[in-house]
Steps between C-alpha positions, in 0.01 A plus 500: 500500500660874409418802548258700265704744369339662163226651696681852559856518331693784474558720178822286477274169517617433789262419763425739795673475831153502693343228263793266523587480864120441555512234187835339707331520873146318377711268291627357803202558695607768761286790639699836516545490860649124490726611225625834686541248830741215269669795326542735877352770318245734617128413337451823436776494277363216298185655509593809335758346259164311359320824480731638297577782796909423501642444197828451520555302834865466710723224318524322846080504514483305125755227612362392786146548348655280192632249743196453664286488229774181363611695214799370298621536143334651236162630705730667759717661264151634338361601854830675585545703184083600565574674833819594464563590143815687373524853548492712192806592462674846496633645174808287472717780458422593858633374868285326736782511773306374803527235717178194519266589751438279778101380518304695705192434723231715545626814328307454211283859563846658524635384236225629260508830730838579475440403085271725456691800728806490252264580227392817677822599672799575340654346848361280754668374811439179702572661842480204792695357811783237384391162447147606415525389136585863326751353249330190453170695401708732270649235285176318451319827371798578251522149369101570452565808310794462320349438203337824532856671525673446148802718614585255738390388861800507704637503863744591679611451901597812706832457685582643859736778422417565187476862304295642271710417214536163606108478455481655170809274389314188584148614351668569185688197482256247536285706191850397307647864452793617695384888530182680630507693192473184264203400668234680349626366140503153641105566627413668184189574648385195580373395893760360737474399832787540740474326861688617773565308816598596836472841458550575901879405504582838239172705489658781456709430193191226373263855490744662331576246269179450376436880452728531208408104375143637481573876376685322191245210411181642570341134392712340807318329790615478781411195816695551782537294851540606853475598835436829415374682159720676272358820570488634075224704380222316354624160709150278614584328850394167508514315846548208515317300738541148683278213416162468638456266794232370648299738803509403850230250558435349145691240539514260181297191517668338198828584211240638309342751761879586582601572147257813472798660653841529312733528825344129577488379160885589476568371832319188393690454187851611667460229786382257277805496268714482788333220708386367209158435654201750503392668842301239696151603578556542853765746444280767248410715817896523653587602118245768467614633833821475386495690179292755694833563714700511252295785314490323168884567390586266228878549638400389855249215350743375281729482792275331757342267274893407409488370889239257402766228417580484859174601677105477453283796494388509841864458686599780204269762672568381866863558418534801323087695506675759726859534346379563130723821513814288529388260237793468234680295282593130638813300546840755406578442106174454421361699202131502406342617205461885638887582550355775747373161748803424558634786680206773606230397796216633506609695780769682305267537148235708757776708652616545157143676431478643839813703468343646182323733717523771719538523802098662525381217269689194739339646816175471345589141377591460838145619657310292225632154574289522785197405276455168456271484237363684217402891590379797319676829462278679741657248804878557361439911527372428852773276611718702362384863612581307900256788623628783311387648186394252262687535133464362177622109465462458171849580321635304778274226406608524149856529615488183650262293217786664248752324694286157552489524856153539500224306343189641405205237407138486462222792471402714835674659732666234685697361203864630637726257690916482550639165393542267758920498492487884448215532793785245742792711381326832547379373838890398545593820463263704720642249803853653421370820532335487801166552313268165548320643804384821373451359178260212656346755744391753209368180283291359787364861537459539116240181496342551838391834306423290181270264702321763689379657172470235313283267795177718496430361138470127615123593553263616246592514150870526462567184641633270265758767400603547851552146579685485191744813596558354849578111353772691250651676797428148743928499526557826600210499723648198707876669529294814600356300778779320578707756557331771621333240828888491650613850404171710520214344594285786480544547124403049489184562695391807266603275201360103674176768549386532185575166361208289656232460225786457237645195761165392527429452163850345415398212762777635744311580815702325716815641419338849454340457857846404621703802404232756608482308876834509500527914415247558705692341791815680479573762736599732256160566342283536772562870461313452113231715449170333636341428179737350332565275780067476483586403128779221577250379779222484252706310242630250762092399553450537135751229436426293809152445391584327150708223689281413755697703796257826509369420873879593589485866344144580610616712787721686190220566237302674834780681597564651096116538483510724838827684344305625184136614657750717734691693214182434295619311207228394272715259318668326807153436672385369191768279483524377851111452525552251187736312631377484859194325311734224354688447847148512687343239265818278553409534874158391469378851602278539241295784682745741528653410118191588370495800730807637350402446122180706571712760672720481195244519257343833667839680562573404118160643415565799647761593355446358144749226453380315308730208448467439958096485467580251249719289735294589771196334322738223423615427837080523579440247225662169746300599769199485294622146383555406838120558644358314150408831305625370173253814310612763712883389441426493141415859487756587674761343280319692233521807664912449575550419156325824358680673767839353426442585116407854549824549689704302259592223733528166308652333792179476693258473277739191402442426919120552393467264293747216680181551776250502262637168359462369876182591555363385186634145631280568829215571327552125338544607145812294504589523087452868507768527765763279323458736238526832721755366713762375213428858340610685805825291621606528129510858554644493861771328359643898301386652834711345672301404812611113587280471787199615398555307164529175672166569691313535168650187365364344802170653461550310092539170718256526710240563205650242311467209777196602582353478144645184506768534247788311737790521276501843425422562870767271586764671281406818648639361845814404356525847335490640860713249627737401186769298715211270674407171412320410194142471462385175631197302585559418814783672720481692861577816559880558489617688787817640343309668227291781773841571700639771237327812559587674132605880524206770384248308586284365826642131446184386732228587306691370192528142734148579554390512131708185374354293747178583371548429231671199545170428718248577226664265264535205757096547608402528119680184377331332809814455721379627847760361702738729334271784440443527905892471517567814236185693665681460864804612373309826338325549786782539726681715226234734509453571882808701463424677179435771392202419298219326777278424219735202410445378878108446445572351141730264648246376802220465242713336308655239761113459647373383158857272455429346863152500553578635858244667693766693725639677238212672482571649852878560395286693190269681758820603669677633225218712380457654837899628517497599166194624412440303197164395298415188369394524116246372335653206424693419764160443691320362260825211530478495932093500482556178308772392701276509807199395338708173394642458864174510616363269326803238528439543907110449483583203304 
């Protein structure tokens, strides 16, 4: 069987490259990914070499696609000369005196980039740190356009020491004429292209070398390489950037995921050849971390992934993760394929860079290492201005992009960030000086000021975009904290302040809770202005309550709640009167929770907020659930999602209709609520809300079990619970599996809701035994929740299991402490229960 290859052949007759490596790949029966996996290619690369997007593919990409497809002979020959036909050659009266470029990874946008800028520009220079790839780039894009240059596409290396003459000797040489003069004759017009590396070691004499090159052959183009620009009129600085490596936290599940990012697809390939065996599974997340510390410098990949033939990936970034500055070239004598990785660290190529500037510019490097992720220009100027007048950071941004030490990525504001070796060095540096604890001081003050305008939009309508902005600045956040709880407290406790809704909704409530406990205990902020220390209180209960520990910061919420009706702050008593409600219900103290959301919802009414009537009403809409009326909690989920719209707040009308999904189930319209339910925890899931996410799943299971669709119900409970056992027919309750209280959440009522549903499924497939066992297990789950209407489901469901006439008093019992209504249905199922008993004992 062959390939098909007269369907779409090239004016030559030759077939297309896209038709016949997808003619070669089904011939032998391989789907794209399989063939990128044999080949230790990235898919995507196979993908878009079959749809036509990359035409003329690395050398090293078509052998080892040829070898895995089996090609030999005559049909490899024919699938070689396809993607990699000849160049067309320069008038062969003309020099094309450069060396072969090396294959590249992942520069294919530069390449066409930089193509297109020496079309434009009658110079363009490739300005980067060493070992970043500059020269390698360069020679690529003038073997691409030579063709274009019929005068010649030549190159020549600058020497330390040497003078301008020395310069305009060699660029005239390698055109084949031994005098400047000579050389527009030898041109005649025609488009040459000279490329000029190293320019840093004899800028000087390179600028003014290539001023009279230029003023004599006006159809001379110049590419030049350095660590700095040329500085001639007319020159376009192009920086050159490292590789893209994967973000913190998206680690790669597979070689393919990890090849979306060229620093990992060249480590990949790098360690490969020298280990001769791909990266093991296990070790894709230690390599992404890896290339991530190494900032995506092909110098300092090349030479890390050269350590491969002694070490694995994992004991490579346990080794040397924190000494990537010192990273060089390895046993003495030994020469790699960069001459410049043999003797320059990555140490001495930043210093190299850093001593570019002055002295102004390195203090400000200095003061910027302290970020440790991406920022905006509006954080540099205040980090920089260290309380003064702010000034313009922009040519100093510039400055430092020019020179490569800074990369600049992505679309909004927060799309600056210092490379990871120039961030360490910079960092380095400020020790020396003397510098680190200012430097840290200002930064920690610089995002406690960031967070306290930027934390009022996590209610209402800006919130997606302000979770957003504080997950991009989650690094420097942390450091802020960090450092600022030993050295000065009282800046951590205005910054841990404002942070409790954002913790919240990231599922970290217990570290949150721990870090504003821990402020609020030390000595040296008891002197903090009252309401703030009414907001850290406040935000200490607010994160209690969502893992099951609010009871403990009751006396808190009351004393933040008397704080703000003192200095009269609308917004505070709002707040504190909304989570007292969540603390109280936890407590069982149902009275006075519902006392406080009716407060709430007049204070909000009097003063028009809009968006705390609408949680006011929602907080109302339990306790209307918990005394049975289902119609009255209906309207007033109707009346917080109008409400919640008119002030733009997506987040609870989201909460809405998680509710309205629950009491749909109540009401027994069980299909209706699968559908509700799976609608609203597929939008939790962008909102970021784990906890409440996980209730509304349960809710799903619930519905589901009680329809009597088990399997769906039953994968539910291993959806809450992925590392329990399997879905059986017939196991007990595991006792391991309710001992892990998750973080975000009240891990109770989510014990509570699996053993219902676990319960459901058991009593519907006829299996009472086990049913009684599951509805025990709820049962005590649920005295301790949060949620007391999973207590009475749980006793009606273990009566109807057992057929036990005293859990009916248990029942009575419950109802009495917590207030609770029996619905329709649940009576209808004890009447009968009764009725049945009583007619067994009669008989």
């Amino acid at each position: 069987m062959t390939p098909e290859h007269d369907r779409s052949r090239s004016p030559g007759g030759r077939a297309s490259l896209s038709d016949l490596l997808r003619g070669h790949r089904l011939a032998v029966g391989l789907t794209q990914a399989e063939l990128a996996g044999r080949a230790g290619v990235g898919v995507r690369t196979v993908r878009d070499l079959e749809r036509g997007r990359a035409t003329r593919p690395q050398r090293t990409t078509v052998d080892l696609l040829a070898d895995a497809l089996g090609l030999t002979g005559p049909a490899r020959r024919e699938f070689v000369a396809t993607a990699r036909p000849a160049p067309v050659a320069a008038d062969p009266g003309t020099p094309v005196a450069l060396p072969q470029p090396v294959p590249l990874l992942g520069r294919e946008r530069d390449v066409a980039e930089v193509t297109a800028l020496l079309d434009a520009h009658p110079v363009v220079s490739l300005v980067g740190l060493a070992g970043v790839g500059k020269t390698a780039l360069a020679l690529t894009v003038a073997h691409a356009v030579a063709a274009r240059h019929p005068g010649g596409a030549v190159g020549v290396l600058i020497g330390d020491g040497s003078d301008a003459a020395d310069v305009v000797a060699a660029s005239v040489t390698v055109f084949g004429v031994s005098r400047l003069a000579d050389l527009p004759c030898r041109l005649a017009g025609r488009p040459a292209l000279l490329l000029v590396d190293a320019v840093e070691r004899a800028p000087g004499p390179v600028a003014e070398a290539l001023r009279s090159l230029t003023a004599v052959a006006p159809t001379l183009r110049v590419l030049a390489t350095g660590r700095r620009p040329v500085g001639l009129p007319g020159e376009l600085v192009r920086p050159v950037a490292p590789l893209d490596v994967p973000p913190a936290g998206a680690e790669p599940a597979d070689r393919a995921e990890l090849d979306r990012w060229p620093a990992a697809a060249l480590f990949a390939t790098r360690f490969t050849q020298a280990r001769h065996a791909p990266p093991a599974p296990a070790e894709l997340p230690a390599l992404a971390a890896l290339v991530r510390r190494l900032g995506g410098l092909p110098l300092a990949i090349e030479l890390m992934a050269a350590r491969g033939r002694i070490l694995d990936v994992t004991e490579l970034l346990d080794r040397y993760g924190d000494r990537v500055l010192d990273l060089a070239g390895g046993r003495p004598g030994w020469t790699p394929a960069d001459p410049v990785a043999a003797t320059v660290t990555l140490r001495e190529a930043v210093a190299t860079s850093y001593h570019l500037l002055a002295p102004a510019e390195r203090a400000a490097l200095r003061r910027l290492s302290a970020f440790r992720n991406r920022w905006s220009v509006a954080l540099a100027e205040e980090l920089l201005a260290d309380g003064g007048d702010r000034w313009d950071a922009v040519p100093l941004l510039d400055r430092l992009s020019e020179l490569g030490l800074l990369s600049v990525r992505g679309v909004g504001p927060f799309r600056f960030r210092l490379l990871d070796a120039v961030r360490d060095f910079a960092a380095e540096q400020a020790d020396l000086a003397g510098e680190t604890a200012a430097i840290r001081l200002r930064h920690a003050s610089v995002i406690a000021a960031l967070v306290r305008r930027t934390a009022p939009g996590l209610v209402g309508a800006e919130l997606p975009g302000t979770v957003h902005l504080l997950d991009e600045a989650t690094g420097d956040i942390t450091a802020a904290l960090a450092y600022a709880a030993e050295e000065a407290p009282a800046t951590a406790l205005l910054l841990a302040a404002a942070l409790p809704r954002w913790w919240r909704l990231r599922g970290r409530d217990v570290s949150g809770r721990r870090w504003l406990r821990r402020l609020l205990a030390d000595p040296r902020t008891a002197d903090a202005r009252p309401v703030l220390r009414a907001w850290a209180l406040l935000g200490s209960a607010r994160l209690a309550a969502e893992h099951g520990a609010g009871p403990e910061e009751l006396p808190a919420a009351r004393a933040a709640l008397a704080v703000f009706a003192e200095v009269g702050d609308v917004t505070g008593e709002l707040s504190a009167r909304s989570v007292l409600c969540a603390v109280l219900r936890g407590l069982g103290s149902h009275d006075e929770a519902r006392e406080q959301a009716e407060a709430a919802l007049t204070l909000a009414s009097r003063h028009g907020r809009v968006r705390e009537m609408a949680v006011a009403q929602h907080h109302l809409t339990w306790h209307d659930v918990r005394v049975g009326e289902l119609a009255g909690a209906r309207r007033r989920l109707a009346a917080v999602d109008r409400l919640a719209a008119q002030c733009g707040d997506q987040r609870l009308r989201l909460l809405a209709r998680a509710d309205l999904a629950e009491l749909t189930r109540l009401e027994g319209r069980y299909a209706e609520a699968v559908e509700q339910g799976r609608r609203a925890a597929s939008a939790l899931v962008e909102l970021g809300d784990p906890g409440r996410r996980r209730r509304t799943i349960g809710t799903v299971g619930l519905a589901l079990a009680l329809q009597g669709r088990d399997d769906e119900a039953l994968a539910v409970v291993a959806e809450l619970w992925p590392c329990g056992p399997a879905p059986g027919p017939r196991r007990a309750p595991d006792a391991e599996r309710w001992e892990a209280p998750g973080a975000g959440r009240d891990a109770r009522t989510e014990d509570a809701l699996r053993a219902l549903i676990e319960g459901q499924v058991a009593l519907h497939r006829g299996d009472r035994e086990l049913a009684a066992e599951w509805f025990a297990t709820a049962a005590e789950a649920a005295a301790g929740g949060a949620d007391r209407r999973d207590l009475v489901e749980a006793l009606v469901g273990l009566a109807a299991s057992t057929g036990d006439l005293t859990v009916l008093d248990r029942l009575d019992r419950a109802r009495q402490i917590t207030g609770v209504n029996l619905l329709p249905r649940e009576e209808e199922l004890l009447y009968a229960l009764a009725a049945q008993r009583g007619r067994a004992g009669r008989t």
